[in-house]
C-alpha positions as CSV (number, residue, x, y, z in Angstrom):
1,X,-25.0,9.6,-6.3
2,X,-24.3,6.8,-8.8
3,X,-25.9,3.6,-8.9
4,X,-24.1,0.3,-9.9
5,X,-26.7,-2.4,-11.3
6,X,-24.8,-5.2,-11.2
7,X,-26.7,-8.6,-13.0
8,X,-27.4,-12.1,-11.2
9,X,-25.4,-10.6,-8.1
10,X,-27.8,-7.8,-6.8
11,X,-28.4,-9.1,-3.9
12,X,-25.3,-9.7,-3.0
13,X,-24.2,-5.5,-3.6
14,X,-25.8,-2.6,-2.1
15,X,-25.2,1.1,-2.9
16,X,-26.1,3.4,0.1
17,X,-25.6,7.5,-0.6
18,X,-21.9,8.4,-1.0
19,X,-20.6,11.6,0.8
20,X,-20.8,13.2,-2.6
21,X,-22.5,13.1,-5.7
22,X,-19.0,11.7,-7.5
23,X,-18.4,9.3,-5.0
24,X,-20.2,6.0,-3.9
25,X,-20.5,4.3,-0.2
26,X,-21.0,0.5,-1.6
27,X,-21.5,-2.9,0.9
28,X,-21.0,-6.0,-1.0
29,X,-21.6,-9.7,0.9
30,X,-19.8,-11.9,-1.5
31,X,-16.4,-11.8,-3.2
32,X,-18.0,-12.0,-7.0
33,X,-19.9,-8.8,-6.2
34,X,-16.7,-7.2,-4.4
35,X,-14.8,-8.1,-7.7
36,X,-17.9,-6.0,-9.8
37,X,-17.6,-3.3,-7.6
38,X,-14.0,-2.9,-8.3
39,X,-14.6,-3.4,-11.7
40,X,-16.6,-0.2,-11.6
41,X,-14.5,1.8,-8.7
42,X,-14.9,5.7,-9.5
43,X,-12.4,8.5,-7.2
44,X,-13.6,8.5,-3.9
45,X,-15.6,5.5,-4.0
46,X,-15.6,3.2,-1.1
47,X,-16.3,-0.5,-1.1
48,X,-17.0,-2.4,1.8
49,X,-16.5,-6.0,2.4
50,X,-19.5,-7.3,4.8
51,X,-18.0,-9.2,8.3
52,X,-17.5,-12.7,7.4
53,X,-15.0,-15.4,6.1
54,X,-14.7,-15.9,2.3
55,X,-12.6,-18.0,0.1
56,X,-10.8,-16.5,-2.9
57,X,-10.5,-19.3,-5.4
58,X,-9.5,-16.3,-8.2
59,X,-7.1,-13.3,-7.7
60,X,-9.5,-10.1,-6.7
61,X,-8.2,-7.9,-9.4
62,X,-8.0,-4.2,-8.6
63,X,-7.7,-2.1,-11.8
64,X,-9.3,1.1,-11.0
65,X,-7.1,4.2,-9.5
66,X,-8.4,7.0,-7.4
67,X,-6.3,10.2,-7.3
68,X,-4.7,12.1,-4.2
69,X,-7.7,13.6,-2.8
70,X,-10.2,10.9,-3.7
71,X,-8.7,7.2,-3.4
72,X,-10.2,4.4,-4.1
73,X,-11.2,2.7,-0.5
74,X,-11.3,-1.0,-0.7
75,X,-12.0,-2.2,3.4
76,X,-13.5,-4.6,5.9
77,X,-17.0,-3.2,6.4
78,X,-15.4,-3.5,10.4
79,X,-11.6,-3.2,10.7
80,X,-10.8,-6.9,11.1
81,X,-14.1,-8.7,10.6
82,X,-13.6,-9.8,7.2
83,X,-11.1,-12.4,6.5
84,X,-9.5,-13.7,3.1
85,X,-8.6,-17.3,2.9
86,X,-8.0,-19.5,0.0
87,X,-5.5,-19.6,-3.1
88,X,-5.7,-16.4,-4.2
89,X,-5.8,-12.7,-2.6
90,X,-6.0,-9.1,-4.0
91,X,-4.0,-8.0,-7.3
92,X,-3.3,-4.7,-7.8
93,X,-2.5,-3.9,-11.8
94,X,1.0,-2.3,-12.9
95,X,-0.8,1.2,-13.2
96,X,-2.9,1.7,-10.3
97,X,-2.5,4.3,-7.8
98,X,-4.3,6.0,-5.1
99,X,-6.4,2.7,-3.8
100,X,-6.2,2.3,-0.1
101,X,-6.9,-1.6,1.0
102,X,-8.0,-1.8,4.5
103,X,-9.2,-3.7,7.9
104,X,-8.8,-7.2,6.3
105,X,-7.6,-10.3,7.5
106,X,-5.3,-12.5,5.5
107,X,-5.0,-16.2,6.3
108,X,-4.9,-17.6,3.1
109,X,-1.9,-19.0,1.1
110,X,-1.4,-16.0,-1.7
111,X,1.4,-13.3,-0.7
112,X,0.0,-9.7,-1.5
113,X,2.2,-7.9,-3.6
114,X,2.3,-4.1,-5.1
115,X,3.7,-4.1,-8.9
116,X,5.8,-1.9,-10.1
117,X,4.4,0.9,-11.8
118,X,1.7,1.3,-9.1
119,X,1.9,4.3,-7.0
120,X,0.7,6.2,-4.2
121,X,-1.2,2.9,-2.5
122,X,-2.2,2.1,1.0
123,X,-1.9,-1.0,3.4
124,X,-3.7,0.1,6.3
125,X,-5.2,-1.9,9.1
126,X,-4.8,-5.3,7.5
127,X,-3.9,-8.6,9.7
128,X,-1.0,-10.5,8.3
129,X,-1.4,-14.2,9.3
130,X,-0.6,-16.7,5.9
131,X,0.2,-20.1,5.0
132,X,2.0,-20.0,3.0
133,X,6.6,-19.8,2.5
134,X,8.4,-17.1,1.3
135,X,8.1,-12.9,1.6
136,X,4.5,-12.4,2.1
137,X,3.9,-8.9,1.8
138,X,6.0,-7.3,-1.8
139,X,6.6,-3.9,-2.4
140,X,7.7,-2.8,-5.8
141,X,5.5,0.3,-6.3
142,X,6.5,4.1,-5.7
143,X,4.8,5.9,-2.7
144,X,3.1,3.1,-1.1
145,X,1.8,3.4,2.3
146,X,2.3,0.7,4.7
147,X,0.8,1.4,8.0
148,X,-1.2,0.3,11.2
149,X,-1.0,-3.5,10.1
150,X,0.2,-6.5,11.9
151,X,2.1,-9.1,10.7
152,X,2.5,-11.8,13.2
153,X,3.0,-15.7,14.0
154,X,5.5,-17.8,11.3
155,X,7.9,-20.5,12.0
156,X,8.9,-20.6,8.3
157,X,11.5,-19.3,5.8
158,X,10.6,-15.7,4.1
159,X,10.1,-12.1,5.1
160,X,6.8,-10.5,6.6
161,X,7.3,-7.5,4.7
162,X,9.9,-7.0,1.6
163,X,10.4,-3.7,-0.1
164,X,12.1,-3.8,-3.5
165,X,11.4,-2.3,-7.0
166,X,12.0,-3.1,-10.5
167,X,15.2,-4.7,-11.8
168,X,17.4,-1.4,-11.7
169,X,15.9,0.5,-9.1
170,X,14.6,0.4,-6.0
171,X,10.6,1.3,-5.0
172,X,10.5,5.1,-3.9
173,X,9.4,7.2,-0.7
174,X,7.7,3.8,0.8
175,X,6.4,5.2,4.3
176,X,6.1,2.4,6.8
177,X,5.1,3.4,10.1
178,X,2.9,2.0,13.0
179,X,3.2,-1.4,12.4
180,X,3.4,-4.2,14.3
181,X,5.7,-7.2,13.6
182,X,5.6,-10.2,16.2
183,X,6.4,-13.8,16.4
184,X,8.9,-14.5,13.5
185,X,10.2,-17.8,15.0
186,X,11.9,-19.3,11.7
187,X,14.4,-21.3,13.3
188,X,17.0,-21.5,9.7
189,X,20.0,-19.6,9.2
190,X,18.8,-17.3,7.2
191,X,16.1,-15.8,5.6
192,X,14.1,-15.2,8.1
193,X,13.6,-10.7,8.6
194,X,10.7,-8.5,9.5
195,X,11.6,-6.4,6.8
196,X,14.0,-5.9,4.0
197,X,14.3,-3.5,2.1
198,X,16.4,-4.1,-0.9
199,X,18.6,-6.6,-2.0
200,X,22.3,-7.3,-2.3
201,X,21.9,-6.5,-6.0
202,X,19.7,-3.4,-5.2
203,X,22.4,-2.0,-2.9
204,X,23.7,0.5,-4.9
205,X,20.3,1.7,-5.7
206,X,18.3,5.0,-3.7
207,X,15.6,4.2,-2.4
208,X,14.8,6.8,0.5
209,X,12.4,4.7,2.0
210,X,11.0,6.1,6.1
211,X,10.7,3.2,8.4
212,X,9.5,4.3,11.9
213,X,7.3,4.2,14.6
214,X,6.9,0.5,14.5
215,X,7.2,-1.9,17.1
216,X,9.0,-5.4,16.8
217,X,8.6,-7.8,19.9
218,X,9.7,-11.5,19.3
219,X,11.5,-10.8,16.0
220,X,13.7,-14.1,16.2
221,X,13.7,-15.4,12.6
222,X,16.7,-14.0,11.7
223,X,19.9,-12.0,12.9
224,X,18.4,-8.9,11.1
225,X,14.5,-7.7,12.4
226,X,14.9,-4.4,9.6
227,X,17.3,-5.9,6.7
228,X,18.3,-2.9,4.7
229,X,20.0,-3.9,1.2
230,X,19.7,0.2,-0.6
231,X,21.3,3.7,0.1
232,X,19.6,6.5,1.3
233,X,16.9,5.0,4.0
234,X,15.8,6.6,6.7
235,X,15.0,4.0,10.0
236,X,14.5,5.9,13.4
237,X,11.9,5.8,16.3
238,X,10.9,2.6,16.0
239,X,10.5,-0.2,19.4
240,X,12.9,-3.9,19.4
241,X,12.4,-5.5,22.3
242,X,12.9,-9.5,23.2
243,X,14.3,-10.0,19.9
244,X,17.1,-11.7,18.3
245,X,17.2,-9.6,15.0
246,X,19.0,-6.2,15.1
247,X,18.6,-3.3,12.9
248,X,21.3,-4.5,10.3
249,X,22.9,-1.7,7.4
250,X,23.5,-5.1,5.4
251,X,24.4,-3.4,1.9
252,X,24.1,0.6,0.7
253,X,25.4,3.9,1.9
254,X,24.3,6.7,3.5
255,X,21.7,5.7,6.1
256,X,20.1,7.1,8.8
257,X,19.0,5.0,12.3
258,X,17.8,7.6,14.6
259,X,16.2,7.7,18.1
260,X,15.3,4.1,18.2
261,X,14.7,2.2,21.5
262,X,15.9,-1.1,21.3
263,X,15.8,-3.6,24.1
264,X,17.7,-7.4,24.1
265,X,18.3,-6.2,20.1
266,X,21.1,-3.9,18.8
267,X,22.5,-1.9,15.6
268,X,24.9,-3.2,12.8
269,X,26.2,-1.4,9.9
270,X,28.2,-2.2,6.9
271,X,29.0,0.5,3.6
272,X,29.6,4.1,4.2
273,X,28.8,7.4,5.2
274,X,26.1,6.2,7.8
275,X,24.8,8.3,10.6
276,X,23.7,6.3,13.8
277,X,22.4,8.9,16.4
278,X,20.0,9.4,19.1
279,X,19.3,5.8,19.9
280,X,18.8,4.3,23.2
281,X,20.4,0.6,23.5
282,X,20.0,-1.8,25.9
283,X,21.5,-5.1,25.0
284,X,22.2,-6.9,28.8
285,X,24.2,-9.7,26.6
286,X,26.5,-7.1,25.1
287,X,27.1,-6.2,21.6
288,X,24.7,-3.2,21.1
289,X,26.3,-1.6,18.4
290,X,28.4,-3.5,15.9
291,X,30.4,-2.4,13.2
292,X,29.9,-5.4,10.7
293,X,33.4,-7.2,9.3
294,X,34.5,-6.3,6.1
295,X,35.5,-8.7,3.7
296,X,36.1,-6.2,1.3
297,X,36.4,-2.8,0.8
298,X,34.0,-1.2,-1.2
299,X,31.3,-3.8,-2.9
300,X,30.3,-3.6,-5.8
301,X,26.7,-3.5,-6.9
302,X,25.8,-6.9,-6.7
303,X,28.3,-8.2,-4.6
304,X,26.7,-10.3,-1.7
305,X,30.0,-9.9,0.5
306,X,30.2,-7.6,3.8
307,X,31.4,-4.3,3.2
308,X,33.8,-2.6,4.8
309,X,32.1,0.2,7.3
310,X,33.6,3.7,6.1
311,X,33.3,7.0,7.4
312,X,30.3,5.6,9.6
313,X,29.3,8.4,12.5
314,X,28.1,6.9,15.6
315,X,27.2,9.7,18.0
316,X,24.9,10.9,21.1
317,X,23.7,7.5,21.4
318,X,23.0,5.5,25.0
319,X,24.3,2.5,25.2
320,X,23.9,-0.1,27.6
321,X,25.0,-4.0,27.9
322,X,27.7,-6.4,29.5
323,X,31.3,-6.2,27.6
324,X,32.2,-5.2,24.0
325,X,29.0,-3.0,24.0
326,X,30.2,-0.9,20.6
327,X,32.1,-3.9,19.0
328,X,33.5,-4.9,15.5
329,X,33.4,-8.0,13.3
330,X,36.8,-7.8,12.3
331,X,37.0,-9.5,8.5
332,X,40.2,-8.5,6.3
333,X,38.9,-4.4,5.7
334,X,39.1,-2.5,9.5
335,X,36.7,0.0,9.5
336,X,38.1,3.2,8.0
337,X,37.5,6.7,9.0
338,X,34.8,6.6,11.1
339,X,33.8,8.6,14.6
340,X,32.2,7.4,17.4
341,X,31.6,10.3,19.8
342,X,29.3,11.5,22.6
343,X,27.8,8.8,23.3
344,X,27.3,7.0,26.9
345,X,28.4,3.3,27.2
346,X,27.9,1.9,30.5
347,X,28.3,-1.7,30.8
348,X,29.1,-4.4,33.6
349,X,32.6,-6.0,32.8
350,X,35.1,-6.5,30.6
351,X,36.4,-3.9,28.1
352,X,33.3,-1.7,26.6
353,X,34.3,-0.7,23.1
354,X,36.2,-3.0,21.5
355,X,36.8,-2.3,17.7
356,X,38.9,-4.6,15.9
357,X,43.0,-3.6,15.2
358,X,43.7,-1.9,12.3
359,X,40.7,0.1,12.1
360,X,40.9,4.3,11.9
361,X,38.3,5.8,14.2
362,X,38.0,9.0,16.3
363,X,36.7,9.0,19.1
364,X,35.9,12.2,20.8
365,X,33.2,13.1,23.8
366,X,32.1,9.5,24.9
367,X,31.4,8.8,28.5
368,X,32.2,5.2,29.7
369,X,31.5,3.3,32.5
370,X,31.0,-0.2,34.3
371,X,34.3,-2.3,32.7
372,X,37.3,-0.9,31.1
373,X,36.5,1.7,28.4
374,X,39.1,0.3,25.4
375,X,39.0,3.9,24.0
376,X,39.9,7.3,25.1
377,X,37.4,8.6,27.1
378,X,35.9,10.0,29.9
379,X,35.5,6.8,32.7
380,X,33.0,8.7,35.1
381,X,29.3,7.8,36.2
382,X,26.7,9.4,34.2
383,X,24.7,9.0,36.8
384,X,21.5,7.3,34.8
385,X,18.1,6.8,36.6
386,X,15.5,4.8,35.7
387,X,12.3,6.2,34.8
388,X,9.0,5.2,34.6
389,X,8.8,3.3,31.4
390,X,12.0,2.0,32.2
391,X,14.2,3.9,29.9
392,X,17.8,5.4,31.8
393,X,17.9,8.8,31.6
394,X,20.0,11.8,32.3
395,X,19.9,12.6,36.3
396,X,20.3,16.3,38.0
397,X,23.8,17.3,37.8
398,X,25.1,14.6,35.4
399,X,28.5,14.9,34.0
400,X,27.1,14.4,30.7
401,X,25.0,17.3,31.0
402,X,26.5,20.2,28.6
403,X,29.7,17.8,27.8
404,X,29.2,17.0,24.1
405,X,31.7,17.9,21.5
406,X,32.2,18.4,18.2
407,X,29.1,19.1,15.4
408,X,27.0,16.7,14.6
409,X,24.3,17.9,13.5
410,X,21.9,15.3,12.7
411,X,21.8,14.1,16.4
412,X,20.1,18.1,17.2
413,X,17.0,16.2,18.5
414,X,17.2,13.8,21.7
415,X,15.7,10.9,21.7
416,X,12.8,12.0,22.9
417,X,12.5,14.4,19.7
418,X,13.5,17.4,21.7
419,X,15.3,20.2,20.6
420,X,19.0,19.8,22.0
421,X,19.8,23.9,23.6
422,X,23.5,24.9,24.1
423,X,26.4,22.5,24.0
424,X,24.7,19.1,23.5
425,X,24.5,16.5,26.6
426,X,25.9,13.3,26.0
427,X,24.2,10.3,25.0
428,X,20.7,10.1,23.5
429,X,18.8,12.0,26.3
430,X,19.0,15.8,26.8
431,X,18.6,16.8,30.2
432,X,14.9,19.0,31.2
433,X,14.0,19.4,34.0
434,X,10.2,19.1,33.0
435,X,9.2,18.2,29.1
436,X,8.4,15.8,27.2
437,X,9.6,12.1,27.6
438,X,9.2,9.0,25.2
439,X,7.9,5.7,26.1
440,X,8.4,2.4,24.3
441,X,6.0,1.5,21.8
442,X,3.6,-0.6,22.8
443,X,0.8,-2.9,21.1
444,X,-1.8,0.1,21.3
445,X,0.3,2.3,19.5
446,X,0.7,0.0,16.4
447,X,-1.3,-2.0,14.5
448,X,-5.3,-2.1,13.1
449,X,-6.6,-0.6,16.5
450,X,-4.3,2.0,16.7
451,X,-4.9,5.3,16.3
């Protein structure tokens, strides 16, 4: 065990016996002797904040790094019991990695933000409530963690969490899962997401970020809820419900939005060679899945304009609303060389898929029904039944059951991550007669008390 003497604050700091003799358990009741402590962080040390409320006049610096198996642990003694208010918040140094920074509670006026050039962090557990404008959470560092937070209650411009990077690239591998956003009620035109990830002059850019297994409930500060402004992203099994932002494929190419379940929220994709599989959408005022106008045909790397959707796939997908359920923007550039195939639409009126003229689309394998279907297609019930959780699924003896055509291979899992056996079924659910079946995420699967 190491011992930290610490001058003039050593009754503030208390060093208990670590789990090992390189690493230290340390309790500190005051912010000057949390800022010694992490002046003198080893691998595997962990610091703990006591419960309380305390005032950061100065930035708490973190300049120590752990490594893989032994981060640094900087956390709320009790996940959520110790809250940061003030001026200031924690700074983490350009070269840090492997410090996890957990259980706090931020209601101060500082954004937090991870440079670039730190790696493999951790946001865990933390409760996002600040006063201040703008993008409070940054994300500029490779292999940072986000997960199990909650970022909740704003009525002003700015993002809850922003993912971007240096100048020329984007931040790489940033995992954010198991997080809840609510109650993002900026009421401008824009500005306003849950998260973006990139910007129009990052588009270009890879940045293969994994956003899943979140839940968004009241996301209404802006037409996009997940903003994505890169290539290469991966956004699937994530919960929008009672929200007025969408999962939006703003800028980049080649993204994946797989097996969400989105409720009163929808899908909309501009750039090319997206895949948009597996989800299950249930819009009642229509416009589920939108393929965004195109005002011009390819952009270029920092072009802020809407780019043309091309060779976008839109398969095995449920889809559920009023009228122009899969609709387009229109703009001067049609969509070109895209597929939408084998997916249900079932709607109330009006004509279901309704893609602007102009655009070059095939459409193979979809089942429509409830209005006119505005595509060729197969106008039968799908016979859906409600389950439990509320989700429509396949019923006994449904003529989507074994209908599916064509490969598409990235939609071999339902919705409910099961393996799709034989010819596919249409639409995001496979048909089992017993196995499992996904719920909607709820606020005990996300956030600090989840598990």
């Amino acid at each position: 065990m190491r011992l930290f003497f610490v001058p003039l604050i050593a009754a503030a700091l208390v060093v208990v016996p670590g789990p090992s003799a390189s690493a230290a358990q340390i309790r500190v009741t005051s912010l000057s002797a949390l800022q010694s402590a992490l002046d003198k962080a080893q691998p595997g040390d962990t610091i703990a904040l006591a419960d309380g409320s305390y005032s950061a006049g100065s930035a708490l610096a973190i300049k120590r790094s752990g490594t893989a198996p032994a981060p640094i642990t900087v956390t709320a003694e009790h996940v959520g019991k110790a809250t940061i208010t003030g001026s200031k918040t924690f700074s983490f140094a350009g070269g840090v990695s492997n410090v996890v920074l957990r259980g706090f509670k931020f209601r101060g006026g500082a954004p937090l933000s991870i440079p670039a050039g730190a790696s493999h962090n951790r946001l865990s557990r933390n409760d996002f409530q600040l006063t201040t404008d703008g993008n409070w959470v940054t994300v500029n560092g490779d292999d940072t963690e986000v997960d199990r937070n909650v970022f909740q209650n704003r009525t002003s411009q700015g993002v809850f969490l922003q993912i971007l990077g240096p100048s020329d690239a984007m931040a790489q591998r940033v995992h954010v899962h198991h997080n809840y956003f609510f109650n993002h009620q900026f009421a401008g035109a824009n500005g306003g997401e849950s998260i973006r990830l990139g910007l129009s002059n990052h588009q270009a850019y890879s940045a293969h970020a994994l956003v899943e297994n979140n839940l968004f409930e009241k996301a209404d500060g802006d037409i996009e809820a997940i903003s994505v402004k890169s290539s290469d992203n991966v956004v699937r099994y994530n919960t929008i419900r009672d929200s007025k932002g969408y999962i939006v494929l703003r800028h980049g190419n080649r993204g994946l939005v797989e097996g969400n379940l989105l409720f009163r929220s929808g899908i909309r994709f501009h750039g090319n060679d997206h895949r948009i599989v597996d989800n299950y959408v249930a819009n009642s005022d229509g416009r589920a899945i939108v393929f965004g106008s195109g005002d011009e045909a390819d952009s270029g790397p920092t072009s802020k304009l809407h780019d043309r959707p091309d060779r976008g796939t839109v398969a095995y997908n449920t889809v559920l609303g009023s009228s122009s359920v899969i609709d387009g923007d229109g703009g001067d550039f049609k969509p070109k060389d895209c597929v939408v195939a084998d997916n249900i639409v079932q709607g109330t009126s009006g004509t279901l898929v309704t893609l602007p003229s102009g655009s070059t689309v095939k459409y193979e394998g979809n089942i429509t029904f409830g209005g006119t279907a505005g595509i060729p297609s197969r106008p039968v019930d799908p016979k859906l039944v409600k389950d439990a959780a509320g989700l429509y699924r396949l019923a006994a003896g449904s003529p989507a059951i074994d209908a599916g055509v064509g490969s598409y291979p990235d939609a071999a899992k339902d919705f409910d991550l099961q393996t799709r056996t034989g010819a596919f079924d249409v639409g995001a659910d496979e048909y089992f007669a017993t196995g499992l079946t996904r719920v909607p995420l709820t606020k005990a699967d996300v956030g600090p008390g989840a598990p």
